[in-house]
N, C-alpha and C positions, 0 to 999 in steps of 0.2 A: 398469556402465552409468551413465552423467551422471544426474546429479539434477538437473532441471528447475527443480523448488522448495529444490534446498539449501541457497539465502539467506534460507528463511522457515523461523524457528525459533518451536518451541512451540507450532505452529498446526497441530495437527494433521487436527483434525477439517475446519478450513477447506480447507486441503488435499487431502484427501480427495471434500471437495464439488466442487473445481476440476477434478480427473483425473476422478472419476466423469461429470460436466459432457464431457469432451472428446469421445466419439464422436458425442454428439448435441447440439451446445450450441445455446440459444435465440438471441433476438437481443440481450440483455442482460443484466449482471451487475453486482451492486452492492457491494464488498465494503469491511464498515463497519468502524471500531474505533479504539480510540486512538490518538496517533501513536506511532512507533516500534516497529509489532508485525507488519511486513513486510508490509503490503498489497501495494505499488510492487513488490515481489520476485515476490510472488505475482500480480500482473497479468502480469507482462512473462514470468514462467514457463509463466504459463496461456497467452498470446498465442504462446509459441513452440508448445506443445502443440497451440493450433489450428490452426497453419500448415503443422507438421509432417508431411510425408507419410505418416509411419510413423506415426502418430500420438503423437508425443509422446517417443522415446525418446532422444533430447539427443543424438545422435551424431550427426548431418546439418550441411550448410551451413547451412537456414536454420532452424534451431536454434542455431546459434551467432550466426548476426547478428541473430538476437532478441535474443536475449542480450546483446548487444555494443550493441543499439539502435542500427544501421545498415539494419534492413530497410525495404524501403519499404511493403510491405504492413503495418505497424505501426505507427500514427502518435500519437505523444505529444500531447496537450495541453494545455497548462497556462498559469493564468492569469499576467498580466504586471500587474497591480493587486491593492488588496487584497479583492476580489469578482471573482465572474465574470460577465463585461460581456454585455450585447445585442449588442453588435459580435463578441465572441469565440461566443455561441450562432450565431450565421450563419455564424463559419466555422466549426463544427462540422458544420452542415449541410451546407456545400459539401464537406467534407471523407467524409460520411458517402454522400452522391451521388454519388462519385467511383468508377471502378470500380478492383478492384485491377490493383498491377501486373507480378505473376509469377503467382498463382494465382489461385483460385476465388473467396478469401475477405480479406480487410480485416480488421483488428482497431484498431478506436479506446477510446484510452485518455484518460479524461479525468480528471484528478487534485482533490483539495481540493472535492468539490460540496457540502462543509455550506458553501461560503461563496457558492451560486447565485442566492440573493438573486432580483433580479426577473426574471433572465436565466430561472428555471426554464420560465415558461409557455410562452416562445421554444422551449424545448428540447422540451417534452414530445412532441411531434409527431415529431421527427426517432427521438428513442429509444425511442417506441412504436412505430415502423412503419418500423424502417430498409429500406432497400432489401436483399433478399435475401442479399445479400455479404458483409455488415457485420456485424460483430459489437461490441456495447460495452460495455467491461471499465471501471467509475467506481470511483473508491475517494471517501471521506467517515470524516470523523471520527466522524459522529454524524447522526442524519438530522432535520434540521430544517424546521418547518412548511412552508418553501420547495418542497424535496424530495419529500413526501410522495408526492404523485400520479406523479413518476419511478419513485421507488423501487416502488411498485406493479407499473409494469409491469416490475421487473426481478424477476434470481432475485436474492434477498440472502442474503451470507455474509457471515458474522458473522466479527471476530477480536477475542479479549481478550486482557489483559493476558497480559505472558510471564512464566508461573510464575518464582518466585524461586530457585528449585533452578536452572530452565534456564537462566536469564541467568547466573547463581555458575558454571554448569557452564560455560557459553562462554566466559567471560575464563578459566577457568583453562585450557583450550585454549590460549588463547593466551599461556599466560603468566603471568597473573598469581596470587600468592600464593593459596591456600585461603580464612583470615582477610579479606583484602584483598579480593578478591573475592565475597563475601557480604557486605562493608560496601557494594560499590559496588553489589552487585543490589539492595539494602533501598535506597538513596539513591535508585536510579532508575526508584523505582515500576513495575515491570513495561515500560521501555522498553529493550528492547536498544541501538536507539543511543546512547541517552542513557547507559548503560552502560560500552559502549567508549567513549566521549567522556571520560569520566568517570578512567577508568582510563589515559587520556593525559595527563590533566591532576597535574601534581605539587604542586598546591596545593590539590587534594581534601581532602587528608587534614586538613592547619590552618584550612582554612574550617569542613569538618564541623565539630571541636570547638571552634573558637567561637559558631559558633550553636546547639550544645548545650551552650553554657555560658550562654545567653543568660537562661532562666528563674533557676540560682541569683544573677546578677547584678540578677534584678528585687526593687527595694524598696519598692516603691509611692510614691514620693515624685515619679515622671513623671521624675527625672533621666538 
């Protein structure tokens, strides 16, 4: 059977919170943590699970165009500056009023909210009391004094950092050397993408030992 969430690695527990969440989910979800530790995976897995008539079991159409990010009952948000605007709070709103348009239920996704900035108070009203249909799946890096009173009324999932065993274990999945691959989990601090990115890159390896040559190079003389 399809795995929903099998683009969220090391997040176990989180996961678990997301499936357990699906036969009865509230009207919002908050799911926090650093970058690169599959939030975005784990929304868009949880939004096919809500939609899903089977509840959840990855083998359907619109389980795949969850997946694929072509449903229309699924609607992405994300900011086009570097905050999120008063102008983009309204269309959330308007988006969040809107009824769905195959089924029962709506899932909005709103990405990046530790950067909500003054936009929050705009919001608070729309993601405390959506319209019965609506469901809203926010991901945040971190919840900042902005946030605060959001994040209240949601349920919040937590995600940390991805063990270094996991991320060593998934490049060598795909390839890369043993050695090789535990240098690139330790460089990329518990970030899986920054991981694979890492392991594309063929100038990894001579950048690393120059800036670890950087301290026997220091003489105190500031040159």
């Amino acid at each position: 059977m399809p795995d929903l969430f099998a683009q969220v690695i090391g997040q176990e527990a989180a996961v678990a919170a997301l499936r357990a969440a699906v036969p009865r989910p509230v009207h919002a979800y908050l799911l926090v943590g650093p970058p690169g530790t599959g939030k975005r995976a784990a929304a868009i897995g949880f939004a096919a699970a809500l939609l899903c008539p089977a509840g959840g079991d990855g083998t359907c159409d619109v389980c795949r165009r969850v997946l694929g990010e072509i449903h229309p009952d699924v609607v992405v948000m994300e900011r086009e500056g570097p905050f999120i605007t008063i102008d983009m709070a309204r269309s959330i709103a308007v988006a969040a009023a809107r009824s769905p348009v195959e089924g029962d239920r709506k899932v909005l996704l709103l990405s990046d909210f530790h950067l909500v900035r003054e936009a929050g108070p705009a919001l608070l009203k729309t993601v405390e009391e959506p319209p019965p249909s609506t469901v809203f799946v926010i991901t945040a890096e971190f919840v900042p004094p902005e946030l605060v009173t959001i994040a209240s009324r949601c349920v919040t999932v937590e995600f940390g950092p991805v063990p270094l065993e996991v991320v060593a274990a998934d490049l060598e999945a795909a390839g890369v050397e043993r050695p090789r691959a535990r240098e690139l989990a330790v460089a990329a601090g518990g970030r899986l993408d920054r991981a694979r990115l890492l392991a594309a890159d063929p100038e990894f390896a001579t950048r690393r030992r120059a800036w670890q040559s950087v301290p026997a190079r220091l003489d105190g003389t500031g040159h």
